[in-house]
TINUMAR-448167 format. One record per residue (C-alpha): chain; residue number from 1; x, y, z. Coordinates in steps of 0.25 Angstrom, whole numbers, plus 5000, padded with zeros to 4 digits. Example, Ala and Ser with C-alpha at 12.3 -4.5 7.8 and 13.67 -1.06 7.14 Angstrom:
BEGIN
VEXKOL, A, 1, 5049, 4982, 5031
VEXKOL, A, 2, 5055, 4996, 5029
//
This chain:
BEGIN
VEXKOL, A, 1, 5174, 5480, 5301
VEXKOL, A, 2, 5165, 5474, 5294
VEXKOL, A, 3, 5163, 5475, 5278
VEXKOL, A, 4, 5149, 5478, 5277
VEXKOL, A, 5, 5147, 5483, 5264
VEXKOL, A, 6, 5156, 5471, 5259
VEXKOL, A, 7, 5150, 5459, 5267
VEXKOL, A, 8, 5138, 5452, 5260
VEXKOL, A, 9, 5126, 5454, 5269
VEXKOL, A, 10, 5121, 5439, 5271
VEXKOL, A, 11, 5134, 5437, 5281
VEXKOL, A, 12, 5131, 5449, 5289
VEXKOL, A, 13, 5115, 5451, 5288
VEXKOL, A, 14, 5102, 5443, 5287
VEXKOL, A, 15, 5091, 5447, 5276
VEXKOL, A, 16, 5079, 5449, 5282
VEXKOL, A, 17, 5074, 5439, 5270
VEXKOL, A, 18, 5061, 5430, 5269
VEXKOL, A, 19, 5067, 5425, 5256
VEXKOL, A, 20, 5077, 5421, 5247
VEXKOL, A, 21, 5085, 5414, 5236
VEXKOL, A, 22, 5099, 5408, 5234
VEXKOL, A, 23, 5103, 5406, 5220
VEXKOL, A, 24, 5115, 5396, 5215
VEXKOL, A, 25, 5124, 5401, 5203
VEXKOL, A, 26, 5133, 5395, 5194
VEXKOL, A, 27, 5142, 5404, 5185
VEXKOL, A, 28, 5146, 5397, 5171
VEXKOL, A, 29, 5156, 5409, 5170
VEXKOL, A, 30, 5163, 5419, 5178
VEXKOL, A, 31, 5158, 5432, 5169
VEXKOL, A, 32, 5144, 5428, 5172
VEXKOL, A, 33, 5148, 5426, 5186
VEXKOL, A, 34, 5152, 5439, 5188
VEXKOL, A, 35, 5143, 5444, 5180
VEXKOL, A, 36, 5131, 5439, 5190
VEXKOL, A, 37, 5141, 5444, 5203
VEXKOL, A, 38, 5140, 5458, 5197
VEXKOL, A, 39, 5126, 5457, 5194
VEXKOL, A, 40, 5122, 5451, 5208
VEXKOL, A, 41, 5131, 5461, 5216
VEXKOL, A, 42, 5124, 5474, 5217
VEXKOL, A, 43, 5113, 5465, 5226
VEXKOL, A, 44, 5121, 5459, 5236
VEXKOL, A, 45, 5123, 5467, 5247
VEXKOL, A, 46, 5132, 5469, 5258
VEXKOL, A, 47, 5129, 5471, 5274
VEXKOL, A, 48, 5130, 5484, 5273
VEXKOL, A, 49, 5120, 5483, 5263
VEXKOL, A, 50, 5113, 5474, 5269
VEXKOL, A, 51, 5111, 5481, 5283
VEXKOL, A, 52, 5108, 5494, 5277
VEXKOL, A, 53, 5097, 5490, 5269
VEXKOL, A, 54, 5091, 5478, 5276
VEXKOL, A, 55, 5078, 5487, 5279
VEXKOL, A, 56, 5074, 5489, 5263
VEXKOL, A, 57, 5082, 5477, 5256
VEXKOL, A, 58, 5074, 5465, 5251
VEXKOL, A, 59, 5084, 5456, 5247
VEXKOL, A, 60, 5098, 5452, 5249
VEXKOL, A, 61, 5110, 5446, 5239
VEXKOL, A, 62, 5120, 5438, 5243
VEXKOL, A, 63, 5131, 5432, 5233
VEXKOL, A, 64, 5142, 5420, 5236
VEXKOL, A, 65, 5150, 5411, 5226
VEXKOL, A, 66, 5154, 5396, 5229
VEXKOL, A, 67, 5170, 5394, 5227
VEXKOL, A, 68, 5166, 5390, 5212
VEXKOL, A, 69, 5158, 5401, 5210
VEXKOL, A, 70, 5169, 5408, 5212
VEXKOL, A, 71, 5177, 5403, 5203
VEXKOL, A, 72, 5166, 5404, 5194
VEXKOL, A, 73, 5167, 5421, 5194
VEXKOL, A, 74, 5181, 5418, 5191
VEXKOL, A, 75, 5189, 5423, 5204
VEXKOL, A, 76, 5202, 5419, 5202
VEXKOL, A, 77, 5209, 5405, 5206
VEXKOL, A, 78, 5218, 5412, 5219
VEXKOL, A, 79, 5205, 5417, 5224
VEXKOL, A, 80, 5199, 5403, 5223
VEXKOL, A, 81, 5210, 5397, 5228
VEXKOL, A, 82, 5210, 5406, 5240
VEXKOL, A, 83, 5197, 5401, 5246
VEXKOL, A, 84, 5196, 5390, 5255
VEXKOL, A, 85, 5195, 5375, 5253
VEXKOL, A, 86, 5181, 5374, 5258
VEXKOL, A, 87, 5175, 5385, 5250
VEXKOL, A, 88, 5182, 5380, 5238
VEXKOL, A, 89, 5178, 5367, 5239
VEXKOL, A, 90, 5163, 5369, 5243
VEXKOL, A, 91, 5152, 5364, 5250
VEXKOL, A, 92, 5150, 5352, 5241
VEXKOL, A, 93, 5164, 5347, 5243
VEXKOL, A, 94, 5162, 5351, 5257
VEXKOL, A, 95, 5151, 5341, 5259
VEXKOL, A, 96, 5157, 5329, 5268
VEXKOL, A, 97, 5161, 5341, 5278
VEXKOL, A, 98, 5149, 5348, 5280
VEXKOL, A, 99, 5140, 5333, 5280
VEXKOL, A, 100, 5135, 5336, 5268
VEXKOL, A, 101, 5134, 5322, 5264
VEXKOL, A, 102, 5121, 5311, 5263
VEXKOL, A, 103, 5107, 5320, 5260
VEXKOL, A, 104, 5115, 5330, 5260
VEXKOL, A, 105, 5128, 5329, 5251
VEXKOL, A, 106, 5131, 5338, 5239
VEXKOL, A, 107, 5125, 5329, 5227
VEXKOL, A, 108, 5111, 5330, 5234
VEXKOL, A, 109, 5112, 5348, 5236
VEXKOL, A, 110, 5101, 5353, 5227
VEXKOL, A, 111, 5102, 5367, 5216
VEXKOL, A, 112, 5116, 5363, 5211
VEXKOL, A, 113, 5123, 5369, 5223
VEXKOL, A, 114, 5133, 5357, 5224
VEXKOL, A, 115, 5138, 5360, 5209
VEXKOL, A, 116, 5151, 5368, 5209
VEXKOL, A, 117, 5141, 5376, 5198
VEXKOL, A, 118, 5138, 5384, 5211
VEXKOL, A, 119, 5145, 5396, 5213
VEXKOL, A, 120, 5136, 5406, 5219
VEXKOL, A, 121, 5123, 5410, 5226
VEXKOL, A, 122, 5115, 5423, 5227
VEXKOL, A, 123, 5109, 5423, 5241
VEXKOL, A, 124, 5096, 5431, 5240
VEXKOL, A, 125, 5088, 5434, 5253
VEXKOL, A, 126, 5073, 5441, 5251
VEXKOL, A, 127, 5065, 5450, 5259
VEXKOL, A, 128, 5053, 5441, 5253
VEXKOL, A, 129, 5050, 5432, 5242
VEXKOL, A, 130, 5047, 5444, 5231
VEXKOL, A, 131, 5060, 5448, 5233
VEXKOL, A, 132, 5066, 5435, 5231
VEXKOL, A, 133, 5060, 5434, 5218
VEXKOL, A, 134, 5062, 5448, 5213
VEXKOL, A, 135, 5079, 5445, 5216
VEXKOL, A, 136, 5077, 5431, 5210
VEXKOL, A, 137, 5072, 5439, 5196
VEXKOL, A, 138, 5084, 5449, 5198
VEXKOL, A, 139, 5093, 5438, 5199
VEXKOL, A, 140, 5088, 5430, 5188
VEXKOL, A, 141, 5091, 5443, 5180
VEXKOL, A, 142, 5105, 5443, 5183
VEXKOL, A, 143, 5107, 5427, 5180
VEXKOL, A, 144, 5100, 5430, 5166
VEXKOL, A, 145, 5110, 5441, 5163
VEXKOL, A, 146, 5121, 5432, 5168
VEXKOL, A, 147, 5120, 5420, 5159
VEXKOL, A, 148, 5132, 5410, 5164
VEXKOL, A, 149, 5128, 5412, 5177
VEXKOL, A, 150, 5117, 5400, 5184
VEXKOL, A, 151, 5108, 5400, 5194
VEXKOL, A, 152, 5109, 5386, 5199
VEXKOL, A, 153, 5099, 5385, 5210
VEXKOL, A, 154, 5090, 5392, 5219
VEXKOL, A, 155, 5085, 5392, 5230
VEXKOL, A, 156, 5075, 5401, 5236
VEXKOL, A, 157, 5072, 5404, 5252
VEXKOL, A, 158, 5060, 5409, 5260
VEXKOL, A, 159, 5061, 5411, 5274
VEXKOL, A, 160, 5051, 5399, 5282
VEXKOL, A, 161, 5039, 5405, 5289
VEXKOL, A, 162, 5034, 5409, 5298
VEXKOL, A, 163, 5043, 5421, 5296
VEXKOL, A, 164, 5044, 5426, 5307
VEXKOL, A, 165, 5057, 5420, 5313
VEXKOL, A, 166, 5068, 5414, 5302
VEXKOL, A, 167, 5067, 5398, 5305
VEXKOL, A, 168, 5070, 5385, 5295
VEXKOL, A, 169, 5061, 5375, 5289
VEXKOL, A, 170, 5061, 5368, 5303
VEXKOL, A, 171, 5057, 5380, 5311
VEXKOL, A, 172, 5069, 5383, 5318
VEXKOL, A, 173, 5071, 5399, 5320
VEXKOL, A, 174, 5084, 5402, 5312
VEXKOL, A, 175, 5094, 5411, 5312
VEXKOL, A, 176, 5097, 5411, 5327
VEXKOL, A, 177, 5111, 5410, 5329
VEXKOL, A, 178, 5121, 5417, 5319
VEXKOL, A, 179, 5135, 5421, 5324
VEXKOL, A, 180, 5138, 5439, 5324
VEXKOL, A, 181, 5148, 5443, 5316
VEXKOL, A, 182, 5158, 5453, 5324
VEXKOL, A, 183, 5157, 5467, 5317
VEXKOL, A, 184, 5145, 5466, 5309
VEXKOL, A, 185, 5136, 5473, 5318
VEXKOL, A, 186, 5127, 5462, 5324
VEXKOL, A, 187, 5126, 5459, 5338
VEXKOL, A, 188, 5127, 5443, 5343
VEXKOL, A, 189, 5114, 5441, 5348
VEXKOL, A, 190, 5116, 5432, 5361
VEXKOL, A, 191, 5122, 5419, 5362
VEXKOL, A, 192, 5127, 5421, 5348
VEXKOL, A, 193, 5142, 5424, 5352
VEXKOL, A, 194, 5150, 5435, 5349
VEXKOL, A, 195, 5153, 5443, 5336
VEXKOL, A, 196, 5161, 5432, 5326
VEXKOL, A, 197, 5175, 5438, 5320
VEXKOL, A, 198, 5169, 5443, 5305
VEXKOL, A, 199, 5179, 5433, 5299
VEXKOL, A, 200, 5170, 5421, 5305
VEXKOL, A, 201, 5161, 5426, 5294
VEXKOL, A, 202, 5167, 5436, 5283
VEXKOL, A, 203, 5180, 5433, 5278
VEXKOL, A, 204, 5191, 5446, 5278
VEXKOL, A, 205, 5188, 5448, 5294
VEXKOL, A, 206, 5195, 5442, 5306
VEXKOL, A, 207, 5188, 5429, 5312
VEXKOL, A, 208, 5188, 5424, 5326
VEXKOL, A, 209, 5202, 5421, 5327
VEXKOL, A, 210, 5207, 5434, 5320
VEXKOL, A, 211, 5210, 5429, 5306
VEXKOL, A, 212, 5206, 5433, 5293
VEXKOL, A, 213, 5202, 5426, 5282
VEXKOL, A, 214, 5213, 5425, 5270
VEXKOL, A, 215, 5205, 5418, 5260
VEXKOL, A, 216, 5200, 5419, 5251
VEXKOL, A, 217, 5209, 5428, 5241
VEXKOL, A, 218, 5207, 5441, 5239
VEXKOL, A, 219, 5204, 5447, 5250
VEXKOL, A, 220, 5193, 5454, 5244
VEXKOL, A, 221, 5187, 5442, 5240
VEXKOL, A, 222, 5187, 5437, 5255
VEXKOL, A, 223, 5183, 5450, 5262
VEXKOL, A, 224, 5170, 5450, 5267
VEXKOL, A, 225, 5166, 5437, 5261
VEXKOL, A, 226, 5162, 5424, 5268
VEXKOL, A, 227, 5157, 5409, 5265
VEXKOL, A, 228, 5144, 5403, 5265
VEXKOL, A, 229, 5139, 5389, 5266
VEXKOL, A, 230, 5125, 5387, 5258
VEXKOL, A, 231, 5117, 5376, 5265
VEXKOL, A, 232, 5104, 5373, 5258
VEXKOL, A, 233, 5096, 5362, 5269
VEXKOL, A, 234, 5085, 5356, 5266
VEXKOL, A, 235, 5076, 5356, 5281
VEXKOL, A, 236, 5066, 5343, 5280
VEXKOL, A, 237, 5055, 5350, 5289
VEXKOL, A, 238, 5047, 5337, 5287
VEXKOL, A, 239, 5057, 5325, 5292
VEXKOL, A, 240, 5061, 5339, 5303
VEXKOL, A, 241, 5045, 5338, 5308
VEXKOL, A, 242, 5044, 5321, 5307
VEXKOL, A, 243, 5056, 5320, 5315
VEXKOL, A, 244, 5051, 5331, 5324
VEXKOL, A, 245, 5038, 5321, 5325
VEXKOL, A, 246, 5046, 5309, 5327
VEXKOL, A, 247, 5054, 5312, 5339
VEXKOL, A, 248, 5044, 5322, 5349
VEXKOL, A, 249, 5029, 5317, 5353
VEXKOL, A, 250, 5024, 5333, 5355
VEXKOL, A, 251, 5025, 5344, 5346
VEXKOL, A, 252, 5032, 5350, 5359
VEXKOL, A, 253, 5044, 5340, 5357
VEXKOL, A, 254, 5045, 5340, 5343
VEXKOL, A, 255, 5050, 5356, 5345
VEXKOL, A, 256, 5059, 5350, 5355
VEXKOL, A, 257, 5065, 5340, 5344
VEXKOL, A, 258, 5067, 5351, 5335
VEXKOL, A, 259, 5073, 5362, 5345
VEXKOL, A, 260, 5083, 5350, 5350
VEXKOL, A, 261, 5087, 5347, 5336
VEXKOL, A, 262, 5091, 5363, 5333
VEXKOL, A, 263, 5094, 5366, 5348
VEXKOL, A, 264, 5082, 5378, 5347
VEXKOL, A, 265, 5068, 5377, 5346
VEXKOL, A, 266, 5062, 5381, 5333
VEXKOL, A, 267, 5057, 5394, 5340
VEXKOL, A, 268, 5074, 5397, 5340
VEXKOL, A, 269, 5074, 5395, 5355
VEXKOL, A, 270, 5087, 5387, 5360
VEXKOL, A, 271, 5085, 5375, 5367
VEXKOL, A, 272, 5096, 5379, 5377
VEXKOL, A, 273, 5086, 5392, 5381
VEXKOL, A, 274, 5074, 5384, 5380
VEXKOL, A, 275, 5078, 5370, 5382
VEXKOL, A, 276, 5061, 5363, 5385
VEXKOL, A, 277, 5052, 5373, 5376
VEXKOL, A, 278, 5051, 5383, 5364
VEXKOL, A, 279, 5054, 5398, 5368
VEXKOL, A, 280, 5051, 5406, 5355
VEXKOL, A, 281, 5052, 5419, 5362
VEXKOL, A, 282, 5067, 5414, 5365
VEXKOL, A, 283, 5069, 5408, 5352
VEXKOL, A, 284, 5067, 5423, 5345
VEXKOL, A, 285, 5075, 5430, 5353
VEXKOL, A, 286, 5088, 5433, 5347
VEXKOL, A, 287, 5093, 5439, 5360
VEXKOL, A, 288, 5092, 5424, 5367
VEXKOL, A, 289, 5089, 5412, 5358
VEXKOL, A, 290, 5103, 5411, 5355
VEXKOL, A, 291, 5109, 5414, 5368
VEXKOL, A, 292, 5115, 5401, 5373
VEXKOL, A, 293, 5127, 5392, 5373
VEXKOL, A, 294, 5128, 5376, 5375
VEXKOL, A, 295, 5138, 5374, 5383
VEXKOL, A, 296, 5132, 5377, 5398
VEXKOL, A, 297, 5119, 5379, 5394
VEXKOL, A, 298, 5116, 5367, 5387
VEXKOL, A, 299, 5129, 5357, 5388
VEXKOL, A, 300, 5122, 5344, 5387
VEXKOL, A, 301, 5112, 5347, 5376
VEXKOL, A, 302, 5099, 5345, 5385
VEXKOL, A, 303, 5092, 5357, 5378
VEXKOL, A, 304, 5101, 5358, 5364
VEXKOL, A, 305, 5106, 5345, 5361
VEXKOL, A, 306, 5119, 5344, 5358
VEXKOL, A, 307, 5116, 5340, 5342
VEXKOL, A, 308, 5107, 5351, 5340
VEXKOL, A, 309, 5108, 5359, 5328
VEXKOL, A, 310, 5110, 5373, 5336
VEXKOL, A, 311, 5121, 5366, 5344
VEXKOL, A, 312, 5129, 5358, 5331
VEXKOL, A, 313, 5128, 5371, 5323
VEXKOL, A, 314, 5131, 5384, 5336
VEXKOL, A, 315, 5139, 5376, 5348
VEXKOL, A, 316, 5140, 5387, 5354
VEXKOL, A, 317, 5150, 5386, 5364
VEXKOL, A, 318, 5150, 5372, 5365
VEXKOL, A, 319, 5159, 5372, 5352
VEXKOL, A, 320, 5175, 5378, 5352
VEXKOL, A, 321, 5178, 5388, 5341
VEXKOL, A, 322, 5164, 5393, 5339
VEXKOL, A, 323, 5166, 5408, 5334
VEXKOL, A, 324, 5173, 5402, 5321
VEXKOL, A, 325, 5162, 5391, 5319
VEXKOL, A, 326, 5149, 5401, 5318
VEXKOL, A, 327, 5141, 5402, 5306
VEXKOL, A, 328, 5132, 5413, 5299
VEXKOL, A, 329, 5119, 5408, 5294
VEXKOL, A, 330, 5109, 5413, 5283
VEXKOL, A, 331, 5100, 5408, 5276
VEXKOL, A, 332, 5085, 5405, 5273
VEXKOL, A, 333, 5075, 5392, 5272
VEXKOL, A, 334, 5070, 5387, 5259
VEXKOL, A, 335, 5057, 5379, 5254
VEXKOL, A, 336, 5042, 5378, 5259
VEXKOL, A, 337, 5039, 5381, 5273
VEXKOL, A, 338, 5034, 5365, 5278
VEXKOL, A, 339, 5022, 5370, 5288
VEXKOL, A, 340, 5022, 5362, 5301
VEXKOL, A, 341, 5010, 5353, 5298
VEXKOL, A, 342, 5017, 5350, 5283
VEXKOL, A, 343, 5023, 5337, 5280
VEXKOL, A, 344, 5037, 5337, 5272
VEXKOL, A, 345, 5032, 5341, 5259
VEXKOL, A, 346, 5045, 5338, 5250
VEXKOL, A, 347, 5049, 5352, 5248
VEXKOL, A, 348, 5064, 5356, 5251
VEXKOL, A, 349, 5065, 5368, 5261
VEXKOL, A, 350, 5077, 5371, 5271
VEXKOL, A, 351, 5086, 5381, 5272
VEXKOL, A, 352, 5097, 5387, 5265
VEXKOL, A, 353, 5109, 5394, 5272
VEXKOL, A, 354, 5122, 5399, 5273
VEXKOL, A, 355, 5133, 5399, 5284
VEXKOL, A, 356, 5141, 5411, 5281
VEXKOL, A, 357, 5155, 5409, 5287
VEXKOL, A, 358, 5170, 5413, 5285
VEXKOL, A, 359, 5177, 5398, 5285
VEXKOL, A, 360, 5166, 5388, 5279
VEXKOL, A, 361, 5177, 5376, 5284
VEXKOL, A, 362, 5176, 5383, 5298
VEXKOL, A, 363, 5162, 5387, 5301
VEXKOL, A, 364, 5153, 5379, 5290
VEXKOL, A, 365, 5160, 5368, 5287
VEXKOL, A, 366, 5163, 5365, 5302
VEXKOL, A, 367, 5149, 5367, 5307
VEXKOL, A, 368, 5143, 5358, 5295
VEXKOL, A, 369, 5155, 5347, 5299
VEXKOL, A, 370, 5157, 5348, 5315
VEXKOL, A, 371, 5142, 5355, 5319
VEXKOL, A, 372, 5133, 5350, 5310
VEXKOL, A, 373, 5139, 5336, 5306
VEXKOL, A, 374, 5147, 5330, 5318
VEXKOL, A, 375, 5140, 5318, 5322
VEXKOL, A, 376, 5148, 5319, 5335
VEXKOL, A, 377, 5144, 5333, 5337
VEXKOL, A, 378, 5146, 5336, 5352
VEXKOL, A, 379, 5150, 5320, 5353
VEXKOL, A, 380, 5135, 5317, 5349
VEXKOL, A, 381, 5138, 5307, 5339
VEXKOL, A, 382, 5129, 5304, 5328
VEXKOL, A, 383, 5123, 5318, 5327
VEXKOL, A, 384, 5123, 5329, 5318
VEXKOL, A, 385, 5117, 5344, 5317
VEXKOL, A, 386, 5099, 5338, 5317
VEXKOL, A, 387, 5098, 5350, 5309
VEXKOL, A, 388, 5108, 5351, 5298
VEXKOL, A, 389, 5118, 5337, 5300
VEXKOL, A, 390, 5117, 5329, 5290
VEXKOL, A, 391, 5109, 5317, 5295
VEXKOL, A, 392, 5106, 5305, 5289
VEXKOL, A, 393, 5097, 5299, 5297
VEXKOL, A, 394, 5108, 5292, 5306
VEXKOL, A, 395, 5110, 5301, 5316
VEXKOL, A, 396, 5104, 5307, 5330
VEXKOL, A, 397, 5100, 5318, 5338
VEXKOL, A, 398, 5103, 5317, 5354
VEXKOL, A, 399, 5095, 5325, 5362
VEXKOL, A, 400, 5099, 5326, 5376
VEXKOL, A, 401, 5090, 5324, 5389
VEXKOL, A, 402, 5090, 5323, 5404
VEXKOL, A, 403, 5088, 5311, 5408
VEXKOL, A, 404, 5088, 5303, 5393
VEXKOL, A, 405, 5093, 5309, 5378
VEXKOL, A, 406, 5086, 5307, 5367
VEXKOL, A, 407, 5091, 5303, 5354
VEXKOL, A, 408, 5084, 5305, 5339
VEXKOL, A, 409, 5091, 5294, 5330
VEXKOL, A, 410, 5090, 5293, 5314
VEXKOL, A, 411, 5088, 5312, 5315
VEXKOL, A, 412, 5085, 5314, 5300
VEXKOL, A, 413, 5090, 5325, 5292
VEXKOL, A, 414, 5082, 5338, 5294
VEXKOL, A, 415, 5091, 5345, 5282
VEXKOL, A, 416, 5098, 5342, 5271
VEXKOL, A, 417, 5109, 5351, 5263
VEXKOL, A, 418, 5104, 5355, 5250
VEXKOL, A, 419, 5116, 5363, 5245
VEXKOL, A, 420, 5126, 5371, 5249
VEXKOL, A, 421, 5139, 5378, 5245
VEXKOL, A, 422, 5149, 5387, 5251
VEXKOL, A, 423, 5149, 5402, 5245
VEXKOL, A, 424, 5158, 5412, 5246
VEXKOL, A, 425, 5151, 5427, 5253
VEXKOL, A, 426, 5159, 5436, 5246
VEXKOL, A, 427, 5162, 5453, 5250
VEXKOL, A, 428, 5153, 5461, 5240
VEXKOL, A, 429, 5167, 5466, 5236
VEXKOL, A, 430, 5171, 5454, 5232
VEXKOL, A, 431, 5159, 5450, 5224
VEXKOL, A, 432, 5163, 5462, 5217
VEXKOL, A, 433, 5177, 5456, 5214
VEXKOL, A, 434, 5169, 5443, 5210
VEXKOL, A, 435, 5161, 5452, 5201
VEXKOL, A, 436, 5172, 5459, 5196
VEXKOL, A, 437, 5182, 5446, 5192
VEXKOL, A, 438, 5186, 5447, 5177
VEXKOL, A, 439, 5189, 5434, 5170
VEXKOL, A, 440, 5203, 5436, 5165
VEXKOL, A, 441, 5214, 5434, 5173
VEXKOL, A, 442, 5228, 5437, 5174
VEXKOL, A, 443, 5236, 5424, 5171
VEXKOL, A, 444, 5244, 5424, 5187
VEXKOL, A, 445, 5257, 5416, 5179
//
């Protein structure tokens, strides 16, 4: 069974927020620290919390520490020690794995996220703007009477309009494709797969192949708590629209450009399902626009092409092993809303997410690597994800055809990473013991 009152609720629910904020801390002492952990902990809740009050609630906490930031509330060294390599090290020392190198290496991350000054983040996720700013005061209160304890940077999120659908900057419909964790209640919509093992996704639980998690140490530190890779990316919706532009005559083909690139049309409607035109009445229905596979429906990539972003980053079951590789998503857009007729008017916006998993190495690491990065990604050669590879203008995109394939040379770069870190998702119990850490300790020699 499934913890509920002791699982945070962003690995287990989604907010029905417009709006929100993430804010980067820095501790200059472990007392001040705690101090903030106590103070921030009435307001983060749990899934049972969550559930039950979904209805009435107008806004939703969330609390997770880099491995530093850890160490920063002054957790001991054998607790340290027992977390894995990669946690440990962190995303910026994890840069030449994930691609993270060129536009988008470490020195050029804005808001002081690739200092190892960073060591935690309150997630805030709003009914509406209002809100957003009464929590913002409420939490400026709490840093005031914390006084070694620094807000680094900020970042403020509003969901894209129109509203009535979650979509990015480019005006692809989101959250489309999010794996169901066995026990917890939900039902797999189709084509989604069966329930995941909770240890996919929650440490202290059996995972697909039976085991359990032994780290980190305590067990109470481990149970109910996960990882979470923050990726801020930059989507330039200008150089997305000129490009668009450049390679279709119509407005009719420049859709088709864009839904070969993400394997869906923007509506949300999979190319395998609606391979020649749009289908918005498919693309919003949850109960069929993700019920495919690649294999026999599609195997050459006449309708998804075998780069496109839908197929690097869900193979389906084109892929072995997929059941330890899936990923939760969360996350929201941030900046100005370009209107179609707009040109690029030098204002960052993206989108700003976190892939919630049990193994960072085994789930995010390997989808950044492998999925996203290969160059030789089912034996393409020189191609990466269109969406979120790193591409340096080198690099193409194959789209297949009867009689005659066409090939898009020099693809620029749609996104560019802005930051990231790895966190650790603690229990609310163990937040508790974060909380409830004393500064002296015995001397173990």
């Amino acid at each position: 069974m499934l913890e509920f009152d002791d699982i945070q609720h962003i690995l287990l629910t989604r907010a029905p927020a417009l709006a929100a904020r993430y804010e980067f801390l820095s501790f200059h002492n472990p007392s001040a620290g705690r101090k903030w952990l106590a103070g921030i902990l009435p307001t983060v809740q749990s899934t049972a919390e969550a559930r039950s009050s979904v209805e009435e609630d107008k806004r939703w906490v969330t609390v997770a520490f880099t491995w530093n930031g850890l160490r920063g509330l002054g957790l001991d060294a054998a607790s340290l020690d027992s977390f894995p390599d990669e946690f440990k090290q962190g995303m910026v020392a994890r840069a030449e794995i994930l691609g993270d190198t060129g536009a988008n290496h470490p020195d050029n991350w804005v808001g002081r996220l690739a200092s190892p000054d960073l060591h935690a983040i309150v997630i805030l996720f709003a009914r509406d703007r209002t809100e957003r700013e009464r929590c913002q005061s409420e939490h400026q209160a709490l840093i005031a009477r914390c006084e070694a304890v620094e807000v680094l940077s900020s970042l403020d999120l509003e969901a894209t309009p129109p509203f009535d659908y979650a979509h990015d900057h480019f005006g692809y419909r989101d959250r489309l494709s999010q794996p169901v964790i066995e026990g917890s209640g939900e039902e797999p919509m189709p084509g989604s797969g069966g329930p995941l093992k909770a240890g996919e996704f929650i440490l202290g639980y059996a995972d697909e192949d039976g085991n359990v998690a032994s780290q980190p140490q305590p067990e109470t530190l481990r149970r109910n708590g996960s990882y979470m890779a923050y990726r801020r990316l930059q989507e330039h919706v200008g150089a997305f629209r000129d490009f668009l532009r450049r390679n279709a005559q119509t407005p009719e083909e420049q859709e088709l450009v864009a839904a070969k690139l993400m394997g869906r049309w923007r509506s949300g409607a999979p190319l395998v399902l609606a391979p020649d035109k749009d289908d918005p009445a498919l693309g919003a229905d949850p109960q069929r626009n993700n019920d495919f596979n690649f294999k026999e429906s599609d195997p050459h990539g006449y309708a998804v092409p075998l780069g496109a972003h839908i197929r690097r980053m869900n193979p389906r079951d084109t892929a072995a092993n997929m059941n330890r590789r899936r990923l939760i998503r969360r996350g929201a857009t941030y900046g100005p809303h370009l209107p179609e007729d707009a040109p690029e008017d030098g204002q960052e916006r993206g989108i700003a997410a976190f892939v919630i998993c049990g193994s960072l190495i085994r789930q995010f690491e390997f989808a950044q690597n492998v999925w996203a990065n290969d160059k030789n990604f089912h034996e393409l050669a020189n191609e990466r994800d269109p969406i979120i590879g790193n591409q340096d203008g080198t690099l193409e995109f194959k789209i297949p055809k009867r009689p005659i394939r066409k090939k898009i040379t020099g693809l620029p770069a749609f996104t560019n990473v802005r930051g990231g870190a790895y966190f650790f998702l603690p229990g609310l119990n163990a937040l508790r013991d974060l909380a409830a850490l004393s500064d002296v300790r015995p001397n173990p020699h």
